[in-house]
N, C-alpha and C positions, 0 to 999 in steps of 0.2 A: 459280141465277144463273150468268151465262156471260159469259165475261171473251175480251178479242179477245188475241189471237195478235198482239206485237209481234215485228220483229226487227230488232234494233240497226243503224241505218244512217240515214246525213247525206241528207237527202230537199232535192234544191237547193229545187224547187218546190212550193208548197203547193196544193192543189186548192183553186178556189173551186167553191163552190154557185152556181150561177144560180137565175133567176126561175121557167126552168119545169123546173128539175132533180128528176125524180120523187124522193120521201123513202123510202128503203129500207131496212130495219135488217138486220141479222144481220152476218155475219165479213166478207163481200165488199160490204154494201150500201154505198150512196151514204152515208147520215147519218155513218157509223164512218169513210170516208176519211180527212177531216181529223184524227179522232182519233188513228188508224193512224200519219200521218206524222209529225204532232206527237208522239206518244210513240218512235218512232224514233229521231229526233232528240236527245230526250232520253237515252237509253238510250244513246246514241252521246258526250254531253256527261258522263255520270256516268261512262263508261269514263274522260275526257279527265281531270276533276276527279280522279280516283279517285288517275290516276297524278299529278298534279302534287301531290296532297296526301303522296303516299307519295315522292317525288322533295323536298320541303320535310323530312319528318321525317328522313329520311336524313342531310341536313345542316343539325345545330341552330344552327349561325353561319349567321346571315345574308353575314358578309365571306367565309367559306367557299363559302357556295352563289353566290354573285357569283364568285369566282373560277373555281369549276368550269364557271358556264354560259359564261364569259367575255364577260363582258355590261362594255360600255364605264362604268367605275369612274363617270365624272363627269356620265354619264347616270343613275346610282342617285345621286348627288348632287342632282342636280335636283329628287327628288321631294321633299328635308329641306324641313323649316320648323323654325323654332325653338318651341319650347316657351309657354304661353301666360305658364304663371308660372313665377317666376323663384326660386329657393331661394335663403336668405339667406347658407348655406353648403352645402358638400360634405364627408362624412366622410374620412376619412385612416384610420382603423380599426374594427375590429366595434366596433359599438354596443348594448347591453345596452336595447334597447326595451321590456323587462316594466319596467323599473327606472326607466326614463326619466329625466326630470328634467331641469332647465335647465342642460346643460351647457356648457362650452368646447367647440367645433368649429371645429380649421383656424382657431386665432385671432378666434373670433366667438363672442361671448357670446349665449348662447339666449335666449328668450323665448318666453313661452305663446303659443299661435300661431303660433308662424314655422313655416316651410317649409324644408325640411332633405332632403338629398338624400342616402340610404346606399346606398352604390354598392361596401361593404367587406366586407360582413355575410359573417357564417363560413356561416352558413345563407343561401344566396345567392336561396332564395324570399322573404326579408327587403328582399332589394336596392329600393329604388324614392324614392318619396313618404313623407313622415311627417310629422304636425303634432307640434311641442313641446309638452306637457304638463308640468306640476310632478311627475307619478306614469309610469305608463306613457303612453307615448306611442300614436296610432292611425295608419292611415293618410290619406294628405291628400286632402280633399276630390274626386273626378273623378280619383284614379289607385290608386282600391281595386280589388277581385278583379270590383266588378260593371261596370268601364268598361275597356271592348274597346277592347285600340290606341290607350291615352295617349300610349304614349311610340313609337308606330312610325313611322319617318318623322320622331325628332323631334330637334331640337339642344338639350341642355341646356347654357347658358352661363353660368358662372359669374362675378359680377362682383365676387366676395369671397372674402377666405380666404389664408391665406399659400403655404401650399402649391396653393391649385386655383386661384384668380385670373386670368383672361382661359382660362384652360381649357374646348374644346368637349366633352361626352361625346355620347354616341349607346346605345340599346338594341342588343347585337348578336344581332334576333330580330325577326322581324316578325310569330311564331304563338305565341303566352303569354296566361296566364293572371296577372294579380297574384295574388302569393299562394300559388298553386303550381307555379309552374314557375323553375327556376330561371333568373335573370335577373343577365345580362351586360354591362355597363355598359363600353364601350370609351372611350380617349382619343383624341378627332380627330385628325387632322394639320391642322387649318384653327383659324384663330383669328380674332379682330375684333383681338386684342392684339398688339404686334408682338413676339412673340417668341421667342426663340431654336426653332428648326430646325421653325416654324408656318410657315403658308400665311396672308394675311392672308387673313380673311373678312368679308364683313360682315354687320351684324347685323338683326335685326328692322326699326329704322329706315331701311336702306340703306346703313350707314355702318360703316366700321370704327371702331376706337376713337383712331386717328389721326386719320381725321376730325374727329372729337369735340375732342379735343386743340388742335385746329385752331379748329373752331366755340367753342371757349370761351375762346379766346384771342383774341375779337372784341375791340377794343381801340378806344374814344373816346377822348377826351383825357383825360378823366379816370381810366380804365381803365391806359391808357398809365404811371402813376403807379404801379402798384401792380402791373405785370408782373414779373415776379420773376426770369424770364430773364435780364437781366445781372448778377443779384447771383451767378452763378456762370459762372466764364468757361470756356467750351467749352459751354453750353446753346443757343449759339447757331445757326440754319443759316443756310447758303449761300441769298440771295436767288434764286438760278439755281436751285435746288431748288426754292423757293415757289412761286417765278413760272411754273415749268416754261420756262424760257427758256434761251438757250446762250452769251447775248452777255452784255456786262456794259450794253453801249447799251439792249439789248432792256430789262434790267432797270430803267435809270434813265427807258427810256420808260414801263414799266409803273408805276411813281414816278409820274411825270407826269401820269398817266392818272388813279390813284387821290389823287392831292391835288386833282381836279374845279375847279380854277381857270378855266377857258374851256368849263365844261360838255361833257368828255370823257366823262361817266357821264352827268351830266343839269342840268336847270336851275338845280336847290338850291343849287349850291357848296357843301355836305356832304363832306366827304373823303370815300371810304371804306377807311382803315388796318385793315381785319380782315385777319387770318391773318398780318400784320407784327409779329413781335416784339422789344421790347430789345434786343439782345444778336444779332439776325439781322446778317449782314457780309456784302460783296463783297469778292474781293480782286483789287488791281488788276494789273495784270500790268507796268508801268511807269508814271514820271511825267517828261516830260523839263521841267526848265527854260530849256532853251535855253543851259545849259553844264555841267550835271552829267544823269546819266540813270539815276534810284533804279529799280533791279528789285528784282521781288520776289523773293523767298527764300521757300522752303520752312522752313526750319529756322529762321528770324528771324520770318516774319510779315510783316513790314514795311509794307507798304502793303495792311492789312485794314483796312476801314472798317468802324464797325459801326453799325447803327442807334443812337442813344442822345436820343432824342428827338421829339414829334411836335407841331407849332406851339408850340413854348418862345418865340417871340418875332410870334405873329400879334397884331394889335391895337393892338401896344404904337408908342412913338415920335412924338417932331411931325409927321414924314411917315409916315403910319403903313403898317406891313410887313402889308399886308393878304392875301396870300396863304396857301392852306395848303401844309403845307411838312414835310418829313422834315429832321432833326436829325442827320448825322454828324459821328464824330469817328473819329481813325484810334486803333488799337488799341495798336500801339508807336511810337516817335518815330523818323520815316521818314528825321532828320537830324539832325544838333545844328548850331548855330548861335548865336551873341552877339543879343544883344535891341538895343544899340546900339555904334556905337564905341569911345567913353569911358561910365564909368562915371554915366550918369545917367538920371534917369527923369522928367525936365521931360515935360511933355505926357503921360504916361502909353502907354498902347497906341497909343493913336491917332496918336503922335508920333516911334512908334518905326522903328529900319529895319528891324526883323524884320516888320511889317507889312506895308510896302511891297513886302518880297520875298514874305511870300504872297500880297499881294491883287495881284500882279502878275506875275510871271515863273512863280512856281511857281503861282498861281490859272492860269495859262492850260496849261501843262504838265495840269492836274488838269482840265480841261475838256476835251482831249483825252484823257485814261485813261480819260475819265466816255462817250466817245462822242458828245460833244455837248455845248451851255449846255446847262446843266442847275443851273448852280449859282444860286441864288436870293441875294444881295447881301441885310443886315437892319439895321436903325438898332437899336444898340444903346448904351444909358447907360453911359458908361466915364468912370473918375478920370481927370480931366486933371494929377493932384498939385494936389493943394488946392482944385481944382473938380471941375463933372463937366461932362458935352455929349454930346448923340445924333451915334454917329458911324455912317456906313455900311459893316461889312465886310461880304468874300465868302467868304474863307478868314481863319481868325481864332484868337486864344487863345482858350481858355475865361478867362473869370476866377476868381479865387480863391470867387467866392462860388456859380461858374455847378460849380466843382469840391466844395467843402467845403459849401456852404448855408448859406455863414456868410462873415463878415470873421473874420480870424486876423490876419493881419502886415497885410493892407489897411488901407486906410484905412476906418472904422467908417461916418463921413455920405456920402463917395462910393464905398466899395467896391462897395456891395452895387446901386446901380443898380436897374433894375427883375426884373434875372435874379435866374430861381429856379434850385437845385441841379439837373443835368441827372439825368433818371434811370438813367440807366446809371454815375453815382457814386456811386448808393444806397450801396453797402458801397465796401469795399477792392479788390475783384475787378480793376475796370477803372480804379482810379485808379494805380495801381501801373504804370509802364510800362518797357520794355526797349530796350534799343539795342545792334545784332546779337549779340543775343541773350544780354547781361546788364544786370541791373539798373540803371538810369540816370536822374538827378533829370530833370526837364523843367518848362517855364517856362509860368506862367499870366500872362495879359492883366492885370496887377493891378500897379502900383505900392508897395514896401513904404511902410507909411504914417510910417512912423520916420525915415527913410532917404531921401538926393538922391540915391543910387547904386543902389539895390536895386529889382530885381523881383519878387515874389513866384512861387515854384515848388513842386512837389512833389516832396519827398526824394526817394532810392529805397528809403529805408525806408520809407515811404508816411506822411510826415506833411510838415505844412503847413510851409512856413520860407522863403529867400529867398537870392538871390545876388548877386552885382556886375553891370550891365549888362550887362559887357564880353564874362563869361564863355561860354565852349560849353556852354551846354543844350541838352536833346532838345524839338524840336521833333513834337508831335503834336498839330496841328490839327484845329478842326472848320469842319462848314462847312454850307450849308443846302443842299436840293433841290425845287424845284417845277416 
């Protein structure tokens, strides 16, 4: 048998045979041509492979051999994906895998079956997949010794565990074996989690976990109830954050837009309040009333408004408040102020002249800080003292029952009116308020029911009780937006 004579070389062009191309065998014949070139060719790709394999072993890190070729970091980024399945935890220490058993890992309690990630092991060809057993443990399903390149190219994301939690790992190795080679399990700089000195990333879905944070904090009206953001104070953000906007106008127009009262979203007249929560604030930068001119302070707060409600009073009333609508109240009391001139409370809220100064000099001052009307006016059932009647405000007390969700010092058959407790009083947090910046009682819409002189207020020890008309309470209003 006789074997043809290659020698190693990149042939650009391949010969083709035509139709009347005589058939000749031997070293130079026509038939062996193409064979000639085609193994050439070859012989010239096994030199190339040869060196790139022996250029790979030279450097067993993969972050290694990216730095040396100097190959753009965020281009080998590109080629990650995340992992198919997701481990229940991540070790923190060697794990004794002959001995196995259902143990504690990283604060998560094992089980047969789960999926467990050891990335610690003293014998680092240990390092990988493992399923939980009650005895020894095996390796997990598609990332044993017989499947090539599980993990290469892949983000292991951790969504549990005290210590790994929102933590990315990566394989630093792109030519292994499970099982015998030793394998290197690095910690990202990229996270889906926002945290400290991570890169946000996002995940499988497209989303970071901020996102997520976000999407689950979709809030209907009845969602709204049970958002837990104001029952701690500073959980809150800046509406200019949400909205990605710069003004505070911008913001009360994006209000506007999501309360779909004139089919700004669409025909339904459906709100739509997602990604709006409790305890989210603007803060205003002043309010003039046309003889005093409240700015804001950094170190007081003073004129923070914060979200505390979402249609608390749609539906209701003889003229009925049919719009939908956002629920603020200011965070500390922007003023103090008497409820009337003499000590009494004939007529209840609606009779008072602390009314009249907000639903009038300071309501018009507050529509200018808002950027615009913006404020929605709501008929609301208030004690007239020893009756009740739908009254319309724009800027308003809360009342004792719209603060506590109850009568206390109110009147029992007109306190409580149709107002439910606003949510953003759920706890203590936001009922508690300040004036430049110490503790200071402040006045609810609420006649004491005992009393032709008293108001009802909130201490500044934070419980229910009441004052003399006359006296200077802190003044922090709410008010509506549509």
């Amino acid at each position: 048998m006789a074997f043809l004579t290659v020698v190693k070389l990149w042939v650009e062009n391949i010969w083709r045979v035509e139709t009347n191309t005589p058939w000749v065998g031997g070293e130079e014949g026509t038939a062996n041509i193409q064979t000639k070139q085609l193994a050439a060719r070859t012989l010239f790709l096994k030199d190339f492979a040869d060196e790139v394999a022996a250029a790979r072993e030279s450097e067993p890190s993969l972050l290694e051999r990216i730095k040396k070729t100097g190959v753009e970091p965020m281009k080998i980024m590109a080629k990650f994906g995340y992992i198919a399945d997701v481990p229940v935890a991540a070790s923190t220490e060697n794990v004794d895998v002959t001995a196995g058993g259902l143990l504690t890992m990283d604060g998560v309690e094992l089980d047969v079956g789960n999926l467990v990630f050891l990335k610690d092991q003293t014998d680092k060809t240990q390092n990988g997949f493992w399923e939980v057993q009650t005895g020894a443990w095996n390796r997990y399903a598609g990332y044993g010794p017989e499947d090539t390149d599980c993990f290469t190219y892949k983000f292991i994301y951790m969504r549990t565990g005290t210590a790994n939690a929102g933590i990315v790992f990566f394989l630093d190795k792109d030519v292994y074996a499970v099982g015998e080679d030793e394998l290197e399990f690095k910690e990202s700089l990229f996270s889906p989690d926002d945290l400290p000195g991570k890169v946000i990333l996002r995940d499988q879905e497209g989303k970071s976990n901020e996102d997520k944070k976000l999407s689950s904090s979709i809030l209907t009206l009845n969602q709204s109830l049970t958002t837990h953001a104001g029952d701690v104070d500073g959980w809150g953000r800046n509406l200019l954050d949400v909205f990605k906007v710069t003004t505070i106008a911008d913001a009360m127009a994006e209000i506007r837009r999501r309360c779909n009262n004139n089919g700004e979203i669409d025909a339904s007249g459906i709100p739509d309040f997602r990604g709006i929560l409790i305890g989210d604030y603007l803060d205003l930068p002043s309010i003039d009333d046309g003889t005093t001119v409240y700015t804001w302070s950094d170190d007081y707060k003073n004129l923070r408004i914060v979200v505390s409600g979402f249609n608390m009073y749609k539906g209701a009333a003889d003229t009925e408040n049919d719009k939908n609508h956002l629920l603020f109240t200011f965070r500390n009391c922007v003023l103090t102020r008497r409820m009337n001139p003499t000590d009494t409370n004939a007529g209840g809220w609606a009779a008072s002249e602390l009314k009249t100064y907000l639903d009038g000099v300071f309501g018009l001052g507050l529509k200018v800080a808002l950027g615009g009307d913006y404020l929605y006016p709501v008929y609301r059932l208030l004690s007239t003292k020893g009756s009740w009647a739908w009254n319309l405000n724009t800027v308003f007390l809360p009342t004792e029952h719209e603060v506590w969700g109850t009568s206390v010092w109110s009147e029992v058959d007109y306190g409580g009116g149709f107002q439910a407790q606003y949510p953003i009083f759920r706890g203590t947090a936001y009922k508690g308020k300040r004036f430049n910046g110490s503790r200071y009682w402040w006045w609810h819409g609420s006649p004491y029911a005992a009393s032709a002189a008293h108001f009802c207020e909130c201490h500044y020890t934070i419980h229910a009780s009441s004052t003399t008309a006359s006296a200077l309470g802190g003044v922090a209003p709410a008010f509506c937006v549509a």
